[in-house]
N, C-alpha and C positions, 0 to 999 in steps of 0.2 A: 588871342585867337578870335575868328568873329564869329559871332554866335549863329546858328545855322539851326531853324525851326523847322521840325517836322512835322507836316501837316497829315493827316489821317484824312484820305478821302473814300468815306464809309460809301459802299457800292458796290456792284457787281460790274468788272471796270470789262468792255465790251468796245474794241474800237473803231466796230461799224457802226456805233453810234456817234453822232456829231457831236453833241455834249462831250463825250467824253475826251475826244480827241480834241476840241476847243479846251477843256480844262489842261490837257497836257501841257498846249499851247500858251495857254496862261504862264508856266510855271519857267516854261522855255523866255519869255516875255522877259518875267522877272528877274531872270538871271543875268539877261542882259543888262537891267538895269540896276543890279550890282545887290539884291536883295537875297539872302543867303536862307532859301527854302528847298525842302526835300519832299516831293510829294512820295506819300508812302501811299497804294492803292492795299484798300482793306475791304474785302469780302465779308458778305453782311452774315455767314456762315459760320465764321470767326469771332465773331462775337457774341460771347455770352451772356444774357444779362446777371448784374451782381460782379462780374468777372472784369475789374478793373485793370488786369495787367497788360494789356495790347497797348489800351487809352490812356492809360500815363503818361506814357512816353511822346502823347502829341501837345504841341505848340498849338494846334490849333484842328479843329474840324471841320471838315466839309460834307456833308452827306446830298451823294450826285443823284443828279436823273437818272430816268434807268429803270422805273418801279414798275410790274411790284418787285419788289425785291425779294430774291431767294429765300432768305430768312427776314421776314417785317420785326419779330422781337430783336434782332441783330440789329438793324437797323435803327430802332426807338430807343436800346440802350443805348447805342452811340451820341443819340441827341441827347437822351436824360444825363450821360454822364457831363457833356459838354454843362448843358444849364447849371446841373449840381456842383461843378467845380470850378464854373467863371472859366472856362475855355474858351476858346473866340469860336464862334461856330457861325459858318454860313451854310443853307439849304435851300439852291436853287431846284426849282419843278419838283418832281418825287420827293425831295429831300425838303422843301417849304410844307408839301403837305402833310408826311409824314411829323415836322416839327409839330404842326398843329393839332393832328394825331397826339403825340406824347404828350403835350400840356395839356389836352382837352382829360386824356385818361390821369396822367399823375399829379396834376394840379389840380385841376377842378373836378376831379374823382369822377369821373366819369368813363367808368368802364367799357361801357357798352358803346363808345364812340368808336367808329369804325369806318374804313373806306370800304365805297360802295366795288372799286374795283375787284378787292379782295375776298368781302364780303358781300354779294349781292341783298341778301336777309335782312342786311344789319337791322336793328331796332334804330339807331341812332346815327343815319346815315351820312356822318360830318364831313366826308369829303365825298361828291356824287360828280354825274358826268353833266360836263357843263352843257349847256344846249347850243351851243355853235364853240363847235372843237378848233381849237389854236396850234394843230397840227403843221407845223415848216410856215404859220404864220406871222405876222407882226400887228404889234397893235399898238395904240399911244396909253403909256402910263400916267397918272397926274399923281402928284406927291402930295398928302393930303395933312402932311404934319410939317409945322415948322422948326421942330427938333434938329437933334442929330441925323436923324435920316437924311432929311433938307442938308445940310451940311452936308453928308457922302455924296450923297446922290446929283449935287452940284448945278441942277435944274429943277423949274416946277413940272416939268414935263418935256417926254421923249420916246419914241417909238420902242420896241422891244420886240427880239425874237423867243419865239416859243416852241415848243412841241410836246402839247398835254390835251388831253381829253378829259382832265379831271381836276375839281377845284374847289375850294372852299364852299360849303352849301349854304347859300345866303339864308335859308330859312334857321340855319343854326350858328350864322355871327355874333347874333345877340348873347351866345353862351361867353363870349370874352369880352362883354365892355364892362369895362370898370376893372380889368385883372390888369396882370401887369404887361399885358402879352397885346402893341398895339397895331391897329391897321395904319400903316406909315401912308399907304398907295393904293390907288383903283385904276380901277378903269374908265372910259369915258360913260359907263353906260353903270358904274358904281359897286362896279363890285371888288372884293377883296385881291393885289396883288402884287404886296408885299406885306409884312410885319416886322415886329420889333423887338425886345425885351425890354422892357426899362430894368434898373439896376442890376444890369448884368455887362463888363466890361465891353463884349461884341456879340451879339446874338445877333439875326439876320436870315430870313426868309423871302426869297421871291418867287411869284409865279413864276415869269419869266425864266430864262437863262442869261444873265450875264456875262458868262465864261463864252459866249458867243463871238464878243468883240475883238477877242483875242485871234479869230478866221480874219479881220482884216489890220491883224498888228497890233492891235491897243489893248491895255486892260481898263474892264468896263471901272470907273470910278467905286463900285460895291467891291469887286474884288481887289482892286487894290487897296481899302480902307480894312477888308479882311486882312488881307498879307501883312498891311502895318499892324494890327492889332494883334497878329500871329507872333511876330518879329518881337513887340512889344512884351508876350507874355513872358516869350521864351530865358529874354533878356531879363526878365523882373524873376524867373526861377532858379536862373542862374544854371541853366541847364551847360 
């Protein structure tokens, strides 16, 4: 029987938003082309943190655009579990930020790291609003590692749609060099957008939306390199 991965797309799923309806798109994509995934939509409400039992049962996570999200600890336990158990995780816009959110606070203990969306206060404003918003805009990415990412990502660079007002605060990049958590991609003008995990099977952050390419038919090269890696786990769990 062929093994059939369920993926956990952590989000408040909403389908006047374009994201969310391109990720469906996605999933409709892949079926065509004979890849045996179940997108299961999970409410960031639902999720408790500590509370493993929803998150088991995924082959892989996605945590969507869409932010803030209802419940943000909902949301960060979805990623910490993904990191902590070698789950394939991807987190395009909201779900890239938040990534970096979770590692800033449970890796490098940094509590007080905080989106300025959320938190306007924060002490530690690690994700703020960028100064020219990438609202239904497009921009060129340039891949700035000759890793794996280079491999997914299949060019040194390529245009990319977005919709976010909010992004990595370049004044606090410097808290991740040297961790294991790297900046794959920028932008032309150098700023953070996308990331990576080293020694972890799939981790995977983009400013951007990738699940985008799926409005003219295709899946973007990130998300299909998820879906194999989703595929992938499923099969080695023996699910």
């Amino acid at each position: 029987m062929k093994t059939r991965a369920r993926i956990g797309l952590v989000g408040d799923l909403n389908f006047d938003v374009v994201a969310h309806q391109s990720i469906q798109r996605c999933f409709e994509i892949a079926k065509g082309m004979g890849l045996g995934l179940e997108p299961i939509w999970t409410g960031t409400e639902t999720l408790k943190p500590g509370d493993e039992s929803l998150l088991k049962q995924f082959g892989g996570i996605w945590c969507v655009p869409a932010s803030p999200y209802r419940n943000t600890d909902g949301a960060l336990w979805g990623i910490q579990f993904a990191r902590t158990h070698d789950v394939p995780f991807l987190g395009t816009c909201g779900g890239y930020q938040h990534a970096l959110l979770e590692y800033a606070r449970n890796v490098l203990g940094l509590k007080e790291a905080d989106h300025a969306e959320i938190n306007a206060q924060a002490s530690l404003p690690l994700l703020s609003r960028m100064q020219c918003a990438l609202v239904e805009k497009s921009q060129k990415v340039l891949v700035t590692s000759a890793g794996p990412f280079r491999e997914i990502y299949g060019t040194d660079a390529a245009m990319e749609g977005y919709h976010c007002s909010y992004g990595l605060n370049p004044a606090f990049e410097s808290l991740f060099k040297g961790t294991e958590l790297d900046v794959v991609a920028r932008s032309e003008d150098g700023e953070a957008r996308a990331v990576m995990l080293r020694s972890h099977p799939f981790f995977v952050g983009t400013h951007f939306q990738p699940e985008r390419a799926a409005l003219n038919g295709s899946l973007h090269p990130v998300v299909q390199a998820f879906f194999n890696a989703c595929t992938k786990h499923e099969r080695g769990a023996g699910k």
